[in-house]
SEVOKE-755673 format. One record per residue (C-alpha): x, y, z. Coordinates in nm, 3 decimals. Layout:
<atoms>
+---------+---------+---------+
|    east |   north |      up |
+---------+---------+---------+
|       X |       Y |       Z |
...
+---------+---------+---------+
</atoms>
This chain:
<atoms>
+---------+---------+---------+
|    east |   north |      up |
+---------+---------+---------+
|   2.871 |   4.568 |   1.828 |
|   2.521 |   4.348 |   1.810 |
|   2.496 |   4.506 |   1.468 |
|   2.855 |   4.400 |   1.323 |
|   2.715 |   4.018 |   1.476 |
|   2.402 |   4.024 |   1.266 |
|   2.564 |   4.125 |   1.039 |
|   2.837 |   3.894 |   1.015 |
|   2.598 |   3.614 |   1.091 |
|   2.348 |   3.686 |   0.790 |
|   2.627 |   3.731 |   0.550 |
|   2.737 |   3.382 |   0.668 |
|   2.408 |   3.244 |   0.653 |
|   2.387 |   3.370 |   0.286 |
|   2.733 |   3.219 |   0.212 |
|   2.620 |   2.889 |   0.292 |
|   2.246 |   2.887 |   0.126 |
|   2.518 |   3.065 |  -0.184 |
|   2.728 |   2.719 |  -0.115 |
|   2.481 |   2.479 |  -0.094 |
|   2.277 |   2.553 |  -0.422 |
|   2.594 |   2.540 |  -0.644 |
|   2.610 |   2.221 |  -0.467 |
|   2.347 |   2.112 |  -0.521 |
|   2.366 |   2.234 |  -0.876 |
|   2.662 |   2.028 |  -0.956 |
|   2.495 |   1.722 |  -0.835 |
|   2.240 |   1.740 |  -1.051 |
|   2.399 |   1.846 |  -1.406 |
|   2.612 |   1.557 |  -1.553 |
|   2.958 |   1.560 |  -1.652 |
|   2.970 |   1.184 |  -1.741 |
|   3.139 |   1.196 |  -2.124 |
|   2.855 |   1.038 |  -2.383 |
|   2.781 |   0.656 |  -2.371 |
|   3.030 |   0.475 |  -2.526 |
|   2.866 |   0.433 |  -2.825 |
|   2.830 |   0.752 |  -2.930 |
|   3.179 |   0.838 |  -2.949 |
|   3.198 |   0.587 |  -3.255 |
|   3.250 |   0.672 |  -3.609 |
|   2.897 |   0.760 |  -3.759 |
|   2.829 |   0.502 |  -4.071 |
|   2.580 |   0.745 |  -4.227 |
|   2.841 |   1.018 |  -4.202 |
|   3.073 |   0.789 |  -4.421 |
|   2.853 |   0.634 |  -4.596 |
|   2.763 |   1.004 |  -4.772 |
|   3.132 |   1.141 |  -4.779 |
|   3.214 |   0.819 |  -4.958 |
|   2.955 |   0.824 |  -5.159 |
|   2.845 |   0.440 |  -5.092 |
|   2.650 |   0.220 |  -5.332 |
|   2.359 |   0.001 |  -5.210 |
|   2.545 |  -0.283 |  -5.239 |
|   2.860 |  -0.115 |  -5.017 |
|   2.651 |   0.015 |  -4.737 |
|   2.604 |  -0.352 |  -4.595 |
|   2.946 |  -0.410 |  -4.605 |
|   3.086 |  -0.097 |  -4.477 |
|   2.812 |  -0.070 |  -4.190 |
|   2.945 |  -0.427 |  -4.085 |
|   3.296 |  -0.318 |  -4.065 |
|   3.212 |   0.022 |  -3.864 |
|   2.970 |  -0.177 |  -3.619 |
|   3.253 |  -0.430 |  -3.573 |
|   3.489 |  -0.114 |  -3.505 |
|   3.293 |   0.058 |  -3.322 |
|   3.227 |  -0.275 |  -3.066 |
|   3.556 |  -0.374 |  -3.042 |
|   3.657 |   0.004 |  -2.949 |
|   3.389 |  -0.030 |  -2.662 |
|   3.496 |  -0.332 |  -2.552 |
|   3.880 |  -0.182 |  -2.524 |
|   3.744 |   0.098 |  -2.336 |
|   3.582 |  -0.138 |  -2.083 |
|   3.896 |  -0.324 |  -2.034 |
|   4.058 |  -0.196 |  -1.704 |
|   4.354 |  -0.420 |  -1.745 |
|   4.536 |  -0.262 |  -2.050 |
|   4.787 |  -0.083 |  -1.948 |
|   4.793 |   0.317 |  -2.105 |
|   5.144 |   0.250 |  -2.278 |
|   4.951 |  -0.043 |  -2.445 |
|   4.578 |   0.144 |  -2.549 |
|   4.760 |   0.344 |  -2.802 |
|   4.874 |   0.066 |  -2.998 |
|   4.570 |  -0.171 |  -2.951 |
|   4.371 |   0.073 |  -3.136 |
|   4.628 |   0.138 |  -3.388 |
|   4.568 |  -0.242 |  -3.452 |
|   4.167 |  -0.225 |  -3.417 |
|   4.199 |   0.107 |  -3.676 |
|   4.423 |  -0.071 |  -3.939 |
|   4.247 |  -0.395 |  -3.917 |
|   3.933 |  -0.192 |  -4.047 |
|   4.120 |  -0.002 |  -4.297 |
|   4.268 |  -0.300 |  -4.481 |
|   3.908 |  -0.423 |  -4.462 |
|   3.779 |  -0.115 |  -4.633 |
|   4.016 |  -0.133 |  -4.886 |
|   3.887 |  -0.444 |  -4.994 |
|   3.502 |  -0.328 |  -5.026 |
|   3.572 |   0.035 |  -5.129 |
|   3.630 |   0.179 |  -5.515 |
|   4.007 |   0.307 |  -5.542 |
|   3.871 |   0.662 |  -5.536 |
|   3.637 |   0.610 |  -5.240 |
|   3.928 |   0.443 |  -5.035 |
|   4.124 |   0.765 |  -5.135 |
|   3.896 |   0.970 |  -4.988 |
|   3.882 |   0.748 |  -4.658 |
|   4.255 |   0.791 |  -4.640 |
|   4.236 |   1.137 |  -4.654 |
|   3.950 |   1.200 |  -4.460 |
|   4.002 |   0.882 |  -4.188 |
|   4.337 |   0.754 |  -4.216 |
|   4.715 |   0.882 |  -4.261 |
|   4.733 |   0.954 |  -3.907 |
|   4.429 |   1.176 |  -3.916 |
|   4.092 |   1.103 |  -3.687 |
|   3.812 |   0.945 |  -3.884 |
|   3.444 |   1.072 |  -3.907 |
|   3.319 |   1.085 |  -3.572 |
|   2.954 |   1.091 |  -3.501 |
|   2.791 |   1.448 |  -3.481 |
|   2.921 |   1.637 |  -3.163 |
|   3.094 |   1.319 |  -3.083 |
|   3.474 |   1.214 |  -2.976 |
|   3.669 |   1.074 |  -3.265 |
|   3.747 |   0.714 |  -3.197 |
|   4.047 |   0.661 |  -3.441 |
|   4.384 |   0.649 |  -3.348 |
|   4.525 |   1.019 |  -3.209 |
|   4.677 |   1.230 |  -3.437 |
|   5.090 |   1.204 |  -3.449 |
|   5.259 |   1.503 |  -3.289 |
|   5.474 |   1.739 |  -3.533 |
+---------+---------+---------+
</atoms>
């Protein structure tokens, strides 16, 4: 009988040290999704698929940066509803589109379209969320 206590006490005791480390463990590893910024579409990523001239990359980096903040600054806001997020960044996406058009070479802008645009996600930065609008459902 004092046996099956010690027993049943050290495999207790060994349950909880087993309990505490993971824990402790998941205290101490992050889950928190990358900073904001990071999940932003990567201007030297489309600056090579587009193959950009030195007088484009200016341009184009001003348009992603402007993207990129205003997507941040959507994120932040608590007070959009989730019915209305999809559509505000429908708007933020086509806004710098139609601004891309207008500094991009027809074939470059072709290649945007079919690489960021026609419902598709556009570059994302290396191991990064896309920040375009979602894909439509088939």
């Amino acid at each position: 009988m004092k046996l099956n206590q010690t027993l049943t006490i050290l495999a207790l005791a060994a349950g909880g040290l087993f309990a505490g480390s993971l824990a402790l463990q998941a205290q101490t590893s992050t889950n928190a999704p990358p900073p904001l910024r990071a999940r932003g579409l990567n201007f030297d990523n489309i600056a090579k698929q587009l193959d950009l001239t030195e007088a484009q990359k200016p341009k184009v980096k001003a348009v992603i940066d402007d993207y990129n903040q205003k997507m941040i600054d959507l994120r932040k806001d608590s007070s959009i509803a989730p019915t209305e997020l999809r559509s505000k960044i429908k708007e933020i996406y086509d806004a710098m589109t139609a601004k891309l058009k207008a500094i991009l070479t027809a074939d470059q802008f072709a290649k945007w379209q079919k690489i960021g645009a026609g419902g598709s996600r556009p570059i994302p930065a290396t191991g990064a969320t896309p920040a375009g609008p979602p894909a439509p459902q088939k």
